[in-house]
C-alpha positions in Angstrom: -31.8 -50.4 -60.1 -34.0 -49.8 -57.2 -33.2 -47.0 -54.2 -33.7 -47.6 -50.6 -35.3 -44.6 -49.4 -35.5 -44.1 -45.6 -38.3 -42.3 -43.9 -36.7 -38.7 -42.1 -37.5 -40.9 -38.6 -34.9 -43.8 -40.0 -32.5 -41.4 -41.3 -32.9 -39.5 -38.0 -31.7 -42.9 -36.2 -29.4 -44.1 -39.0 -27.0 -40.8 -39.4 -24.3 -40.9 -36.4 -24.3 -38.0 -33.8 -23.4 -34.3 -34.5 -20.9 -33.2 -32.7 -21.0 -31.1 -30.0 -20.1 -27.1 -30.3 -18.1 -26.9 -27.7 -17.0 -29.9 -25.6 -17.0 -29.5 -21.2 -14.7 -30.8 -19.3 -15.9 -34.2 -17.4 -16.3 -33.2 -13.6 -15.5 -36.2 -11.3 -18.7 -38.0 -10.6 -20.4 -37.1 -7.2 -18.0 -33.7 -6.4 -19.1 -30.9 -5.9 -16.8 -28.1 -4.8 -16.7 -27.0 -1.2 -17.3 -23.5 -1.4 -19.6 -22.8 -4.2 -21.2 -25.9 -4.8 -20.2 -25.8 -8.5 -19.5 -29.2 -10.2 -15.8 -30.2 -9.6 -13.3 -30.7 -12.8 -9.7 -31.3 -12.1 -7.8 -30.0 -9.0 -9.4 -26.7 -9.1 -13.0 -25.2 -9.1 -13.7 -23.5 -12.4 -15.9 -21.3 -10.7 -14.6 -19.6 -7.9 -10.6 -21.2 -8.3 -11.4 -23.1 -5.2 -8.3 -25.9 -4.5 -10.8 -29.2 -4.1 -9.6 -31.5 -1.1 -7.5 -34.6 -1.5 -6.5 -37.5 0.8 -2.8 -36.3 1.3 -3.5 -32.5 1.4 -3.0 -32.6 5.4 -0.2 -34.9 5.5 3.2 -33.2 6.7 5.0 -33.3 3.0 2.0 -31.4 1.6 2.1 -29.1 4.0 5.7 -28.0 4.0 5.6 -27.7 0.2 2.7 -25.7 0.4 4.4 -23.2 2.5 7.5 -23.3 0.7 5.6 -22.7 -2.4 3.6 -19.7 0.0 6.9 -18.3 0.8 8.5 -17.7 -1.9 5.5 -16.8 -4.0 5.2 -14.0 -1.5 9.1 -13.2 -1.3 9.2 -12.6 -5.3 6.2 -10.6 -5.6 7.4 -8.2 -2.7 11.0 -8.2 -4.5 9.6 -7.3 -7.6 7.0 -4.8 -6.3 9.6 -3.1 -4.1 12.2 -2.6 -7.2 9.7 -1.5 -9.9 8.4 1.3 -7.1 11.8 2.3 -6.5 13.6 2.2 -10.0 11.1 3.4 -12.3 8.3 5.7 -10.9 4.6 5.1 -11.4 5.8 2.2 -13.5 4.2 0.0 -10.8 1.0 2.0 -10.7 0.6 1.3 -14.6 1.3 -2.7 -14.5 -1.8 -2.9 -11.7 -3.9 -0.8 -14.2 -3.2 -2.4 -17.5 -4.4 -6.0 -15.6 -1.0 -7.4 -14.2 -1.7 -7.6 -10.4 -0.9 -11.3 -9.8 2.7 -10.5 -10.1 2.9 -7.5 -7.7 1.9 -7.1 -4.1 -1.5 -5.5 -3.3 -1.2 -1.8 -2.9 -2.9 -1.2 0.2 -0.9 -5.0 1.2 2.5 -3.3 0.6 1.3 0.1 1.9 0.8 -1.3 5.3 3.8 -3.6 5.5 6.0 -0.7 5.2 3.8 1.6 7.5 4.9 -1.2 10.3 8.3 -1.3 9.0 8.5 2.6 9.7 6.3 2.4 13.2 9.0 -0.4 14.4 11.2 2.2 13.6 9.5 5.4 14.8 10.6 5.2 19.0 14.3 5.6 17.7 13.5 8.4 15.5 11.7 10.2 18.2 14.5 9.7 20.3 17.5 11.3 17.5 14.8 13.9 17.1 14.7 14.6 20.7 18.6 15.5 21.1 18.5 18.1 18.6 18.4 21.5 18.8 15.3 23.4 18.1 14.2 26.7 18.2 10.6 27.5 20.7 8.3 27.9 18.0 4.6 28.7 17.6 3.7 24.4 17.0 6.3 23.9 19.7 5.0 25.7 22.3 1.8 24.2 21.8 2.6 20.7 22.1 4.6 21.6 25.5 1.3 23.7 26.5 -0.8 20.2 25.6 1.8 18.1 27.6 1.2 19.9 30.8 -2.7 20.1 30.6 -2.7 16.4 29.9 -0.1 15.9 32.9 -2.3 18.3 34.6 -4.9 16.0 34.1 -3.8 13.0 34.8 -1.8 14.1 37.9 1.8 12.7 37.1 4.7 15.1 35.5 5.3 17.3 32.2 7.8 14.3 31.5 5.5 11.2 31.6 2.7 13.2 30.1 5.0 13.3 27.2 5.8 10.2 26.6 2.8 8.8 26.8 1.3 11.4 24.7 3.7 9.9 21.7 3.2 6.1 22.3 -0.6 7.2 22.6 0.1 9.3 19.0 2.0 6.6 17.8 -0.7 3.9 18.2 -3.7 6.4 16.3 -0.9 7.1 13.5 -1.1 3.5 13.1 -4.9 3.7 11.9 -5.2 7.2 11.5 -2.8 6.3 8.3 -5.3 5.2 5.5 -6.8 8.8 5.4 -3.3 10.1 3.8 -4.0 8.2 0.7 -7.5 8.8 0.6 -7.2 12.1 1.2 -4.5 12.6 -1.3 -6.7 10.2 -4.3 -9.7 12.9 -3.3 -7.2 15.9 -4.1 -6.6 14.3 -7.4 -10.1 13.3 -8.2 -11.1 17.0 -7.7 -8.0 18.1 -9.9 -8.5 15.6 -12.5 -11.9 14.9 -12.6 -12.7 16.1 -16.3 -10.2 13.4 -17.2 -12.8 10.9 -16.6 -10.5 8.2 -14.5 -11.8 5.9 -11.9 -11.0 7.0 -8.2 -9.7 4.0 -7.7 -7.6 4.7 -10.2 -6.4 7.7 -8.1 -6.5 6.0 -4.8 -4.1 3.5 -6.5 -1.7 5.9 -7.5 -2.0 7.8 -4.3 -1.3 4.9 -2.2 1.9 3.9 -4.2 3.2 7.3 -3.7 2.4 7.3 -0.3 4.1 3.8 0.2 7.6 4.9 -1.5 7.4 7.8 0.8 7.7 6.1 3.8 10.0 3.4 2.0 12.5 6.9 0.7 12.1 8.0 4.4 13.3 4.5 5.9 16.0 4.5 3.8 17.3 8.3 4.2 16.9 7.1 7.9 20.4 6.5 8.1 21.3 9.6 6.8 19.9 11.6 9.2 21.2 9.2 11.8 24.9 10.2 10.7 24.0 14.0 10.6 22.5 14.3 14.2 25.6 12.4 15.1 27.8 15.4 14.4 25.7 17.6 16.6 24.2 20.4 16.7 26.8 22.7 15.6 27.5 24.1 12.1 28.5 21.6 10.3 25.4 18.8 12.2 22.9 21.9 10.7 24.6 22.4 7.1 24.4 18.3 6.8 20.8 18.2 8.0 20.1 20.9 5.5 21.8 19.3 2.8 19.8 15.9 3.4 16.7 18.0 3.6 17.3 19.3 0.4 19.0 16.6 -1.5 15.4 14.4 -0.2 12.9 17.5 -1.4 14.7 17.1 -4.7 14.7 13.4 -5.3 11.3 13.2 -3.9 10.4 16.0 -6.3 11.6 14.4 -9.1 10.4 10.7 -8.5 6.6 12.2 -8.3 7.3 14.3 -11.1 8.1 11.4 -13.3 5.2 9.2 -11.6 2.7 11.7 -12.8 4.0 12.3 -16.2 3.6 8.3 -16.7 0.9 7.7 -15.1 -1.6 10.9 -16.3 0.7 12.2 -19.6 1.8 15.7 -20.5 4.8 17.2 -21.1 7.8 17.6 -18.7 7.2 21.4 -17.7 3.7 20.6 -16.5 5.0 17.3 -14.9 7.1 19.5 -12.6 4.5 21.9 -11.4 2.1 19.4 -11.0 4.7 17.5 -8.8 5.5 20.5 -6.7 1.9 21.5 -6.1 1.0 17.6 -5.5 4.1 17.3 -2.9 2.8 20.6 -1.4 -0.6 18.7 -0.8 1.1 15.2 0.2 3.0 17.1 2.7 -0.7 18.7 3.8 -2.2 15.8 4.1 0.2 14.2 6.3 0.5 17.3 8.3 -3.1 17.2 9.1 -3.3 13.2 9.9 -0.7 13.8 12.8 -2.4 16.9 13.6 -5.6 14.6 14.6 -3.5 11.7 15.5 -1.8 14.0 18.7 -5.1 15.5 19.4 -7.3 12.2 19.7 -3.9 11.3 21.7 -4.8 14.1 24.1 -8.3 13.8 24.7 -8.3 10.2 25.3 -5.0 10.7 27.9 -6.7 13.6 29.4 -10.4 13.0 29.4 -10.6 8.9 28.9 
């Protein structure tokens, strides 16, 4: 029985198509995307994640659900990022570093929303600070020696001088304020250097300290609100004491177990590192209001 043989060529055009390795997904014909220029495919840019435009994406029902979805998007991601920097320290730090950041709040986002939240905040501060009691000391008796050279200088009274001197103070604090984290991620760059970790891995962990501190100071806000009210007596100095305290502790604590979590060791080691790490926090922010009040001054006095 004969064979049909077929030249390579015929069996070349005979045999049906391989198949493809890997099959792309069809772009729509003649769209490109906006931003990038890459083909379009689906509602979304592979490339850059670019939304492509539709015909109803300005009409009024596609923009209400869009802010809707904006909304609360943003409400659960600062809920959650709040509580897991609250309830379980450095926990939040870890989540952002193991790849999980869609579900938290950036940390320099959330860093500065509560930096406004505590500015809003700062004017009554100021003013329960003002009404108690304190003894002349050295730093005192500078900042009254800098109120009169600025009033001095400006020709109006000790009184006016001052205040303007803190809503001046109070507007540099306000940009002045990304040096305490970066100052505080260089300290543990230095420290922790042989440990081979990214600075931002330290500027991270710096900022989320920083941000529960203002947060822990907001809330103790009250406290110390209830204290002064008692006056400046005995018993308005033992409660302020007792807050004092009480806050050094917790605060103590929370960064103890932060650092543990975030850089190991054992619990000992946590602690000292904590205090010594508090000690430098406290440093840092020392020297921030330090140039804060004296840009304050030269710009009232010589600007």
């Amino acid at each position: 029985m004969a064979t049909l043989s077929l030249t390579p060529e015929a069996e070349s055009a005979a045999a049906p198509p391989a198949p493809p390795a890997a099959i792309a997904v069809p772009a729509i014909a003649g769209e490109t995307c906006p931003s990038c220029g890459a083909a379009a495919a689906g509602d979304w840019c592979s490339a850059c994640g670019e939304r492509l435009p539709r015909e109803d994406q300005f009409s009024a029902r596609h923009f209400f659900n869009e802010i809707r979805e904006e909304v609360l998007d943003l409400d659960g991601r600062w809920l959650r990022s709040i509580k897991l920097l609250l309830t379980r320290p450095g926990a939040l730090t870890l989540e952002v570093l193991q790849g999980r950041r869609r579900l938290y709040l950036g940390a320099f986002k959330m860093y500065l929303a509560v930096f406004a939240l505590l500015t809003l905040g700062s004017p009554l501060m100021t003013a329960r600070a003002e009404q108690r009691e304190q003894s002349a000391d050295a730093l005192t008796r500078r900042f009254a020696r800098l109120v009169h050279e600025v009033a001095v200088r400006r020709g109006v009274s000790d009184g006016s001088a001052k205040q303007a001197l803190l809503d001046t103070t109070l507007q540099h604090e306000s940009w002045i304020s990304f040096a305490i984290p970066l100052l505080f991620a260089v300290l543990l760059f230095a420290l922790f250097r042989r440990r081979r970790r990214w600075f931002g891995e330290h500027l991270l962990f710096a900022t989320h300290w920083a941000t529960f501190n203002y947060l822990f100071g907001l809330l103790a806000f009250p406290l110390q609100f209830v204290a002064d009210l008692r006056g400046g007596g005995v018993p308005g100095k033992v409660a302020v004491l007792v807050i004092y305290l009480a806050s050094t502790g917790l605060m103590l604590g929370y960064l103890a177990v932060a650092f543990r979590r975030v850089y190991g060791g054992g619990k000992g080691a946590s602690i000292a590192w904590g205090v010594l790490l508090l000690v430098c926090f406290s440093t840092a922010q020392l020297l921030v209001a330090l140039v804060a009040v004296a840009t304050a001054a030269a710009r009232l006095a010589y600007l």
